[in-house]
C-alpha positions as MATLAB code, in Angstrom:
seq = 'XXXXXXXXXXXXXXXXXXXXXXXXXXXXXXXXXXXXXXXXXXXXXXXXXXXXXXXXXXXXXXXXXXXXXXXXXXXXXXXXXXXXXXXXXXX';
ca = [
       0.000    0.000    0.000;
       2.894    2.291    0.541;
       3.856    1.924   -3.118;
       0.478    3.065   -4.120;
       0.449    5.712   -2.335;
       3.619    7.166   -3.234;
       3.285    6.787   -6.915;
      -0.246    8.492   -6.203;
       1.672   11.076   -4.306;
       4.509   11.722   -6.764;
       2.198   11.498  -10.181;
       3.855    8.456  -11.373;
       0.917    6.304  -11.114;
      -0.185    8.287  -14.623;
       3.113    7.220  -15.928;
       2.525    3.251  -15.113;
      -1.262    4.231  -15.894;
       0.207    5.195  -19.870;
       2.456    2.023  -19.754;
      -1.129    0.115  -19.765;
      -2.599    2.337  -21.881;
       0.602    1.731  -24.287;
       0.050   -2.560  -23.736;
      -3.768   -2.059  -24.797;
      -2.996   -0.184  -28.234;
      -0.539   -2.760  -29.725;
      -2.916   -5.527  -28.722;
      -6.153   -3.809  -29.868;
      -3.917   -2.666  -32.850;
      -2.570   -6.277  -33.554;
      -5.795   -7.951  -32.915;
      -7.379   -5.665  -35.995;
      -4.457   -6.469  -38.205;
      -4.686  -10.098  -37.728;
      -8.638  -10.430  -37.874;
     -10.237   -7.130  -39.459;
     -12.325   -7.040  -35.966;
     -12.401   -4.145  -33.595;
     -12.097   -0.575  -33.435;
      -9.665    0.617  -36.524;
      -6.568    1.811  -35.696;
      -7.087    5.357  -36.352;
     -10.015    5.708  -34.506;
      -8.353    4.245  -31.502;
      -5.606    6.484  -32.019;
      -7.412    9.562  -31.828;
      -9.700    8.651  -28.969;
      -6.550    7.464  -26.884;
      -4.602   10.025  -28.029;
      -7.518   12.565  -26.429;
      -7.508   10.820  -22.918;
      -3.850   10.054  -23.340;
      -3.216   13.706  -23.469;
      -5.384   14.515  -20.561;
      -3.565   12.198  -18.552;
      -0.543   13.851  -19.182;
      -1.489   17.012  -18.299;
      -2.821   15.295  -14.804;
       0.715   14.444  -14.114;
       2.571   17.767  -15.150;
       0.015   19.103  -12.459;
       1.494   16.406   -9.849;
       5.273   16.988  -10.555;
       5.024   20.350  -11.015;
       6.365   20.821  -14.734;
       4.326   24.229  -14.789;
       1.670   25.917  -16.725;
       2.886   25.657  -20.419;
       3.534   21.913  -20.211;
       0.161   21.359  -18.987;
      -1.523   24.044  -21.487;
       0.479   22.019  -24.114;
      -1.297   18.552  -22.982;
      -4.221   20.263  -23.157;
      -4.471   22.030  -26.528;
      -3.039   18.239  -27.618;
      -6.242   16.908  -25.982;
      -8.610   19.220  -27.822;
      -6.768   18.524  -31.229;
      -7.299   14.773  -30.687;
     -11.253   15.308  -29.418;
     -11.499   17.133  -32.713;
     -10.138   15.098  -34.782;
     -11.607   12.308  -33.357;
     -15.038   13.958  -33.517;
     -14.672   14.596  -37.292;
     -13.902   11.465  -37.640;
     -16.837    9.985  -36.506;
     -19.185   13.042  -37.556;
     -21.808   11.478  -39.909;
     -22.530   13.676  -42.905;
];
């Protein structure tokens, strides 16, 4: 439990949060390539990249990295939501 906390603590847990996150992509990624099932890979891009992006501006909050780096992860975020929404926008 004192591991927990401390990665809580510290911000690293978003860091071993985007290892996962990194582990689910090539396997949802693979698993399309092998049987054209799934979400396509550039739709799961741009949705993860959205969240992705969000949690990255969660841990420049924890360790302190300062206002631009976390305005960067943010703008990032909205370019991804955007994208992601045109994407899926039904003309």
């Amino acid at each position: 439990m004192e591991l927990l906390d401390s990665l809580i603590a510290s911000g690293q847990i978003v860091l071993v949060m985007a290892a996962f996150v990194g582990v689910e992509i090539v396997v949802l990624v693979a698993y399309w390539h092998r049987t054209g099932r799934g979400v396509a890979p550039i739709a799961l891009l741009l949705n993860i990249g959205a969240g992705g992006s969000l949690m990255l501006a969660l841990y420049t909050i924890a360790s302190g990295m300062g206002t631009p780096a976390t305005a960067l992860c943010l703008l990032g975020a909205l370019v991804f939501h955007v994208a992601d929404l045109a994407q899926r926008w039904v003309r």
